[in-house]
matplotlib code that plots the C-alpha trace (Angstrom):
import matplotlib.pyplot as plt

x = [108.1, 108.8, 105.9, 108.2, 109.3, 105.3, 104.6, 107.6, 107.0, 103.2, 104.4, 106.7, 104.4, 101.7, 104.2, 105.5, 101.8, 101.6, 103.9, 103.0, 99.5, 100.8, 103.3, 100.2, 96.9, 94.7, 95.1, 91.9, 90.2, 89.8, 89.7, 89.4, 85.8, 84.0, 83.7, 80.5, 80.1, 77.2, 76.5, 73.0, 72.4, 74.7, 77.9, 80.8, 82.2, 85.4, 86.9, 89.8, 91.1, 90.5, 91.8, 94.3, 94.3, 92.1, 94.0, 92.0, 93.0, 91.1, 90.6, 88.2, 86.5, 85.6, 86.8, 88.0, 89.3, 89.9, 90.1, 88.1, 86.6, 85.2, 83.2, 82.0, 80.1, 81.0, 78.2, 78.5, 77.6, 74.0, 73.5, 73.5, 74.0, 70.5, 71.5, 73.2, 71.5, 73.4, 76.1, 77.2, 78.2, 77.2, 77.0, 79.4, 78.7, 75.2, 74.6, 77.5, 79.9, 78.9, 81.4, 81.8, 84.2, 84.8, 86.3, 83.7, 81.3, 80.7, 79.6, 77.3, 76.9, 74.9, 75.1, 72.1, 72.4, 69.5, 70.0, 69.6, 67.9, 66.0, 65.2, 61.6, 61.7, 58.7, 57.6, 55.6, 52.3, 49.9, 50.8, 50.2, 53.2, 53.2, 55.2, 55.5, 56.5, 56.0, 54.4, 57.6, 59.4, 62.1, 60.9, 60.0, 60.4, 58.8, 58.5, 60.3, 62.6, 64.7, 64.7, 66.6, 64.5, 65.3, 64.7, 60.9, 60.4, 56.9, 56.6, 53.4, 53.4, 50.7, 50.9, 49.6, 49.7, 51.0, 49.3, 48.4, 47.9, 45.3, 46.6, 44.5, 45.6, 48.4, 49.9, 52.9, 52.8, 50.1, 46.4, 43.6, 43.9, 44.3, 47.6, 49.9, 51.5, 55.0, 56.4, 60.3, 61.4, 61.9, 63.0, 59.5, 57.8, 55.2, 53.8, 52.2, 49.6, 49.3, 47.0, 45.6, 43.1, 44.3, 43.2, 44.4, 44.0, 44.2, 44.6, 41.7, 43.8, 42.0, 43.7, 46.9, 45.6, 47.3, 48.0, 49.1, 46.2, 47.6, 45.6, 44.9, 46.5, 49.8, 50.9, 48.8, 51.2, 49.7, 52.5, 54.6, 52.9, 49.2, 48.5, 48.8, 47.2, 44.9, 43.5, 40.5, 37.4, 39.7, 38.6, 41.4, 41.1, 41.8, 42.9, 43.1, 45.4, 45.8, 49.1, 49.3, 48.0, 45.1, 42.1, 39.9, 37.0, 35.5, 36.0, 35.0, 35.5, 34.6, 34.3, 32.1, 31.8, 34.9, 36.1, 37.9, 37.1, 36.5, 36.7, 35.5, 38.0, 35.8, 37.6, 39.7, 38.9, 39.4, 39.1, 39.8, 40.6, 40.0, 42.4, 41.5, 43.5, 42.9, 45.5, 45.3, 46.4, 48.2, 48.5, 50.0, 49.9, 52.8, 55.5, 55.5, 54.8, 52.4, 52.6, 50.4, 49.9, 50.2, 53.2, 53.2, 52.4, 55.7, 54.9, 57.6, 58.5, 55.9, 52.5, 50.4, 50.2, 47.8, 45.6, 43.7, 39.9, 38.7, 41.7, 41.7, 44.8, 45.5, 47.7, 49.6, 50.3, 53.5, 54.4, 57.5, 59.5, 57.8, 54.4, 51.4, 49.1, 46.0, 43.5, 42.6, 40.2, 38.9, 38.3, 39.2, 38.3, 39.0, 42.9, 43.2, 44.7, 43.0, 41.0, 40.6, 39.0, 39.8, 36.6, 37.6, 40.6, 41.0, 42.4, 43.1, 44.8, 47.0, 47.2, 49.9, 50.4, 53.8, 53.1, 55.5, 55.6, 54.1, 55.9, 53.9, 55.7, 54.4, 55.7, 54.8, 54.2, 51.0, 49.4, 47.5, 46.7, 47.1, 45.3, 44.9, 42.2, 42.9, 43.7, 47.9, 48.4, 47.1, 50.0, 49.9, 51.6, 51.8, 53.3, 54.2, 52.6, 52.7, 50.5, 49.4, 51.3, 49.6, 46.7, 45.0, 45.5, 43.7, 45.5, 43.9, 44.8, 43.0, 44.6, 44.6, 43.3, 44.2, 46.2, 45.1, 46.0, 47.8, 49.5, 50.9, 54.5, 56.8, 54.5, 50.9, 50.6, 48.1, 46.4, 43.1, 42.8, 43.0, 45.6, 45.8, 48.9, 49.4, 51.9, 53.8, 56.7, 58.0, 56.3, 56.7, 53.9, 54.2, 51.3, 51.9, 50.2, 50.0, 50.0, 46.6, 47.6, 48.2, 45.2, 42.8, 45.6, 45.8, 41.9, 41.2, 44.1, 43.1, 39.0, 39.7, 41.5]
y = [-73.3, -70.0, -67.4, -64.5, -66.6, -67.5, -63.7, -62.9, -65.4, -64.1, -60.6, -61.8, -64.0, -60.6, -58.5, -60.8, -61.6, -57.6, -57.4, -60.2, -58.7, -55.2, -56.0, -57.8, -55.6, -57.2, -60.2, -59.5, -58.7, -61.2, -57.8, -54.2, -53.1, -49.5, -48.0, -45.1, -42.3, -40.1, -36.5, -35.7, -31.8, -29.3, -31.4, -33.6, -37.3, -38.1, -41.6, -42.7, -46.0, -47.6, -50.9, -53.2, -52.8, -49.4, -48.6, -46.9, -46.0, -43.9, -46.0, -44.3, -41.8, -44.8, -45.0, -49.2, -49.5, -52.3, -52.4, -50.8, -47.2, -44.9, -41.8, -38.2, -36.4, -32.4, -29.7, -26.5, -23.3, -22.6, -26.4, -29.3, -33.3, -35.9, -38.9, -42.1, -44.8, -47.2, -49.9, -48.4, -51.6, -49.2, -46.0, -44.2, -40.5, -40.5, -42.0, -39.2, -41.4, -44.7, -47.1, -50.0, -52.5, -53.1, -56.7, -58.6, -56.5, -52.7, -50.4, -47.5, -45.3, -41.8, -38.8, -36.6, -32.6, -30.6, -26.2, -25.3, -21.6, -20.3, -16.9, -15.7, -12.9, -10.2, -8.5, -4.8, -4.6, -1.8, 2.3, 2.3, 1.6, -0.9, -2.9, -7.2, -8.4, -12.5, -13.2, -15.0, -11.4, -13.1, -11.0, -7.1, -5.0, -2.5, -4.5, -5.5, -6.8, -10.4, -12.5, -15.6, -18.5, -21.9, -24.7, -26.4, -23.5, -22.3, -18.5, -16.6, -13.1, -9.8, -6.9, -3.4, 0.2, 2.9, 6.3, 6.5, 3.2, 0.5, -3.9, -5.3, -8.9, -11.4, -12.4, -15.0, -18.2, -16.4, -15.4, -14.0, -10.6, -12.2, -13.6, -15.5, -18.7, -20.2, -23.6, -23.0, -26.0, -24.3, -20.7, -18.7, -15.6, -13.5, -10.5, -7.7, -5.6, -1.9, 0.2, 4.1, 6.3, 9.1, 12.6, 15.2, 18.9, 21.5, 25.3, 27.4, 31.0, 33.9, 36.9, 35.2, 34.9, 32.0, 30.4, 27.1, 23.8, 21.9, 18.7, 17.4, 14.7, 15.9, 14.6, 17.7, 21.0, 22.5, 24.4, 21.7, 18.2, 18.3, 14.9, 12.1, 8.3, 7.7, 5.2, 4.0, 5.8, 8.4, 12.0, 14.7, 18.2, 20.9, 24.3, 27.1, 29.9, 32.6, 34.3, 38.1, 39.3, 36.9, 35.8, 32.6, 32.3, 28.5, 25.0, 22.8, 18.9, 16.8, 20.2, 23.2, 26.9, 28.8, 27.4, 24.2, 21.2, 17.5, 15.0, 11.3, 9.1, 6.2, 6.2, 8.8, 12.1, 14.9, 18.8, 21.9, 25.7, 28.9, 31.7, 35.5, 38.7, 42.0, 44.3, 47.8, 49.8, 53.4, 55.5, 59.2, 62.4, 64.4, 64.3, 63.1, 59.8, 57.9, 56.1, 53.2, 52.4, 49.1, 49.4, 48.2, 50.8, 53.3, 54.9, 56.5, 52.5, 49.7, 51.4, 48.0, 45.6, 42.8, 43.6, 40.5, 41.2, 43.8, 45.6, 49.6, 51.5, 55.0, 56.3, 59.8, 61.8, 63.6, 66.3, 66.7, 69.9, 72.6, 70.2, 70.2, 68.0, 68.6, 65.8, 61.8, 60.0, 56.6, 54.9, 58.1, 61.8, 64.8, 66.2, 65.4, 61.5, 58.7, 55.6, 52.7, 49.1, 46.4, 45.0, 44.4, 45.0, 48.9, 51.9, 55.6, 57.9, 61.0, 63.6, 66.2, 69.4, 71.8, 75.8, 78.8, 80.8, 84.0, 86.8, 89.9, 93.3, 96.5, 100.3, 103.6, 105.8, 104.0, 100.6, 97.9, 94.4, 92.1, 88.9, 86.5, 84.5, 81.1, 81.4, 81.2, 85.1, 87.2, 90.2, 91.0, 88.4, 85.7, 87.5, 84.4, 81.1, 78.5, 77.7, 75.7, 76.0, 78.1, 79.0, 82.6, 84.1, 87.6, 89.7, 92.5, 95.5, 97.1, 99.9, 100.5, 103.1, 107.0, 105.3, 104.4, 102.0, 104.2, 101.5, 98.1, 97.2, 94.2, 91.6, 93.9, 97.4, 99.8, 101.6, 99.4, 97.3, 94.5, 92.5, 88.9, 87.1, 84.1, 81.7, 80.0, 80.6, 82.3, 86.2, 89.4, 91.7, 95.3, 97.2, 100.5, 102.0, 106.2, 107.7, 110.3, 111.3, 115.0, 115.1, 116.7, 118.7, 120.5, 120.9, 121.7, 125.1, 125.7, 125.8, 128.4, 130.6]
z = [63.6, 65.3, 64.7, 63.9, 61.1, 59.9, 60.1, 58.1, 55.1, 54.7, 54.5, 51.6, 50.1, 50.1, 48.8, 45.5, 45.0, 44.6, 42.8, 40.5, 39.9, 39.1, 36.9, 34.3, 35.2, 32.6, 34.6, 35.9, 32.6, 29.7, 27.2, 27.8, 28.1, 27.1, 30.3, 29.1, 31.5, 30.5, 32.6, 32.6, 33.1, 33.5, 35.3, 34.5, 35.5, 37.1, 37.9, 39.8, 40.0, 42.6, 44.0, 41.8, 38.0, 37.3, 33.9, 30.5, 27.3, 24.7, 21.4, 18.2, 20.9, 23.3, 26.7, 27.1, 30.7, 33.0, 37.0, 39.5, 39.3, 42.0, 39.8, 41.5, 40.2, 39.4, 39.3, 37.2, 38.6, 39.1, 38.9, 41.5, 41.4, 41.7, 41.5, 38.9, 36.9, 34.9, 36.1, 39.6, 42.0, 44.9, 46.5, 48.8, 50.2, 50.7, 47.1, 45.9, 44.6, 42.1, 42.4, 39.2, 38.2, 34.4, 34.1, 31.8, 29.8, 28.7, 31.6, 31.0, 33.9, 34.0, 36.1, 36.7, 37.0, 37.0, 36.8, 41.0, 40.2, 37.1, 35.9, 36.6, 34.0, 35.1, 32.2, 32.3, 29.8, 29.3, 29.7, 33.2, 36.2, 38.8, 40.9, 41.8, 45.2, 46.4, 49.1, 51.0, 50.7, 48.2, 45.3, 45.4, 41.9, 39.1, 36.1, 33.7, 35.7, 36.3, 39.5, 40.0, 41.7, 43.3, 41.1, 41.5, 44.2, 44.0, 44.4, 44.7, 43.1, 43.8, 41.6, 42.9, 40.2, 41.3, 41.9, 38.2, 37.0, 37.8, 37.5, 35.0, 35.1, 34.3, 31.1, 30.5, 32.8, 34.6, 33.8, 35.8, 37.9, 41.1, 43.1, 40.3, 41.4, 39.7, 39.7, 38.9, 37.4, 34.0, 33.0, 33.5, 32.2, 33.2, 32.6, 34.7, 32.7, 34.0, 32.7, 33.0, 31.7, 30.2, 30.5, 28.1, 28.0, 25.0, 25.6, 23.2, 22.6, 21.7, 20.9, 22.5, 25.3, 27.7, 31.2, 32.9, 34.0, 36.8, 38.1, 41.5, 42.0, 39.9, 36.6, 34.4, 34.4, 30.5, 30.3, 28.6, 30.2, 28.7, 29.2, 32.0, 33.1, 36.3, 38.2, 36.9, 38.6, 40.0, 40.4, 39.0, 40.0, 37.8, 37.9, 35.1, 35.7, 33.2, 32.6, 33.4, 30.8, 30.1, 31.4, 31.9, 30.1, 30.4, 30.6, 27.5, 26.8, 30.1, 31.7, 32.0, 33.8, 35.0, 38.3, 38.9, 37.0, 38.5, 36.4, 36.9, 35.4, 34.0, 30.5, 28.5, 28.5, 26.9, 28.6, 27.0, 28.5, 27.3, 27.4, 26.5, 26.4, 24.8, 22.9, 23.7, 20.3, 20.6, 17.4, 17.4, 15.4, 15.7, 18.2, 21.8, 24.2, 25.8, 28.7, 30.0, 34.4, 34.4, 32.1, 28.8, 26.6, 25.9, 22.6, 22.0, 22.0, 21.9, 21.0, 21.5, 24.7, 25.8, 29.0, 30.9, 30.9, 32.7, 33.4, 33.9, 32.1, 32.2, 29.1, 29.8, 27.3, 27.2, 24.6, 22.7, 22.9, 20.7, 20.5, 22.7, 23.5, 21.9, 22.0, 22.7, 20.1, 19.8, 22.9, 24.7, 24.4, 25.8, 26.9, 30.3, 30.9, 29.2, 31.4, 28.9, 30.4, 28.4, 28.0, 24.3, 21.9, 22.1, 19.8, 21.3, 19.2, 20.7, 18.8, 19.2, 17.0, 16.8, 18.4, 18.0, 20.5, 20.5, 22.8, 23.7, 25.1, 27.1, 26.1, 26.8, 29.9, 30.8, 31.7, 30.5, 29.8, 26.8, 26.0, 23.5, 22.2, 22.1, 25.8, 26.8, 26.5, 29.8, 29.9, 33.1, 34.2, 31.1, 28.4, 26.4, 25.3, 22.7, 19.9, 17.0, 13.8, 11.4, 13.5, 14.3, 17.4, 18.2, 20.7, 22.5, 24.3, 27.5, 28.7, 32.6, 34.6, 33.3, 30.6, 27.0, 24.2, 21.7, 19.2, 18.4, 17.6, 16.3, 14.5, 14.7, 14.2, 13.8, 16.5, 17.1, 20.4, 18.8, 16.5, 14.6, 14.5, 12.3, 14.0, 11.2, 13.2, 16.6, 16.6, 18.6, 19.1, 21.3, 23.1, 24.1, 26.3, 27.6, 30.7, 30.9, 34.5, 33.4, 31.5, 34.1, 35.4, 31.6, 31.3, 34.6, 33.7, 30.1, 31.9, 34.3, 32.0]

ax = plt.figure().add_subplot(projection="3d")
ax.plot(x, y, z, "-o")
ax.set_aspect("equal")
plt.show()
């Protein structure tokens, strides 16, 4: 028999045998049996057919196939493939892919997922500030904070405080105060206790007096931030500065004396400064200003101000039109400027009375001089002054040389050398005065006749 036609007859025979096999799959299978595919972890199971037959229907939630199966295994995210157990025939794809056949009894067949990377959730305890990092570089924050870790990587964890704050010790999946050492084959927690000691500072006021305490290293500025952590056994510098018009008078608390304040920071503590200032009081009678160098007092205006210690202000006293000046009292005396130090709270009065003006004239042929007594009037050359409302003033009259007083005018008369005026309101008075130049002439004729 020719080989061409041997070759040709198998090939037929193959195909109808094919065909045959196709056209009645359950051939190979007695009944349909459950074919149970189970995933494990976060995955899923899918078969193909594989091979002749490989056919399944779904019958009450049950999977019955028949034929031939090749199953893969599919990962969800953040999740990876370990291995099968169950009914697999064999392994293809470096143990990847579990092949089975399902022609004579049930098959149960199980994928195992397990979650690739967990969270490592690094929580924050205490008042204090810190920060985590892991010794492999992976892991570097300031708690609380969430990092994602490979599944059953260990991870070794140090904790360091910041500039305020001092690591007391682990909490969570972690204890102790040393390094802190994970095993990620779960979701983990753990938490990082910071903790500080806290210093806090009052300001004592008296008589409103104020200023700012700064600390050395910062976090103190009292002011507005009066209280702040530190390291344990850390020293803190302070410093009192009073405002302008204040002064410092003491440390009290954790601190004593006047100058800067260390404090040892072996627990809380607690540190109070003292502010003083003095208020300088201005009172007036009658009309006119005074005036403080260093500004502050305008009375006229504001007639009170707050001085630090130990400051030196001058007041100036400024009448009012028609008023004088007259005198200070209380902390100051005397008419000239005023010199207070504010060694204390203080009180000056400045007292300022109305004058009229009093007017003196010259007449006659002759010469002379008037004055007045209170001093202002010295005619000759000052023939008008002002003075007190309603008080006395005595004018007199001294004739000059060959001339003599002969009479008053205006407000004063008479013909004595002297003359009160009582100045309840703006007065004239007139002196006049003869010439006695011809006098000798006249006695000398009327003699030697």
């Amino acid at each position: 028999m020719p080989i061409k036609f041997l070759k040709f007859t198998l090939a037929i025979m193959t195909v109808l045998m094919l065909v045959a096999m196709g056209s009645n799959a359950h051939a190979l299978c007695a009944n349909d049996h459950i074919l149970d595919l189970v995933s494990d972890g976060p995955g899923s199971i899918t078969r193909e057919a594989e091979g002749i037959g490989g056919e399944c229907t779904t019958r009450d939630s049950k999977l019955y196939c028949c034929g031939d199966f090749m199953l893969k295994p599919v990962s969800n995210s953040n999740a990876e493939f370990v291995n099968w157990t169950g009914d697999c025939l064999y392994f293809t794809d470096n143990g990847k892919i579990c092949h089975v056949s399902v022609t004579n009894e049930d098959i149960s067949v199980t994928a195992h997922f397990i979650t690739s990377t967990y969270p490592l959730t690094i929580g924050a305890g205490g008042d204090g500030k810190g920060a985590v990092t892991s010794r492999d570089g992976s892991i570097s924050c300031s708690p609380p904070c969430t990092v994602t870790v490979q599944h059953d990587k260990t991870v070794t964890l140090d904790a360091s405080g910041d500039s305020n704050s001092t690591f007391t010790g682990w909490g969570g999946a972690c204890s102790g105060n040393g390094a802190c050492s994970v095993t990620m084959n779960g979701e983990k927690t753990v938490i990082a206790n910071f903790d500080t000691n806290k210093l806090k500072v009052s300001k004592t006021p008296i008589n409103l007096g104020d200023g700012t305490v700064t600390s050395s290293p910062t976090g103190i500025n009292c002011g507005s931030t009066c209280s702040a952590g530190y390291k344990l056994m850390q020293d803190v510098v302070l410093t009192a500065t009073p405002d302008e018009f204040s002064g410092f008078t003491g440390w009290g608390g954790a601190c004593s004396g006047n100058g800067t304040c260390t404090v040892k920071m072996d627990g809380d503590k607690t540190v109070t400064a003292t502010f003083v200032s003095y208020t300088l009081n201005v009172s007036k009678s009658g009309a006119g200003t005074v005036a403080s160098s260093p500004a502050g007092i305008n009375c006229g205006g504001g007639c009170q101000h707050r001085y630090a210690p130990g400051k030196s202000v001058t007041l100036t006293a400024t009448p009012s039109a028609n008023y004088r000046f007259s005198n200070w009292s209380g902390a100051c005396s005397g008419t000239g400027t005023c010199t207070v130090t504010m060694n204390g709270d203080k009180t000056v009065t400045a007292t300022f009375v109305k004058v009229y003006q009093l007017t003196v004239s010259k007449a006659g042929t002759g010469t002379g001089t008037v004055t007045s007594s209170p001093a202002g009037i010295n005619c000759g050359s000052t023939c008008s002054a002002g003075f007190a409302a309603d008080s006395s003033v005595i004018l007199t009259a001294t004739p000059g040389t060959n001339s003599v007083f002969y009479a008053w005018g205006g407000v004063c008369t008479g013909t004595t050398d002297t003359c009160t005026v009582t100045m309840n309101s703006a007065k004239n008075a007139t002196a006049v005065f003869m010439d006695l130049s011809w006098l000798p002439g006249i006695l000398n004729f009327i003699i030697g006749n």
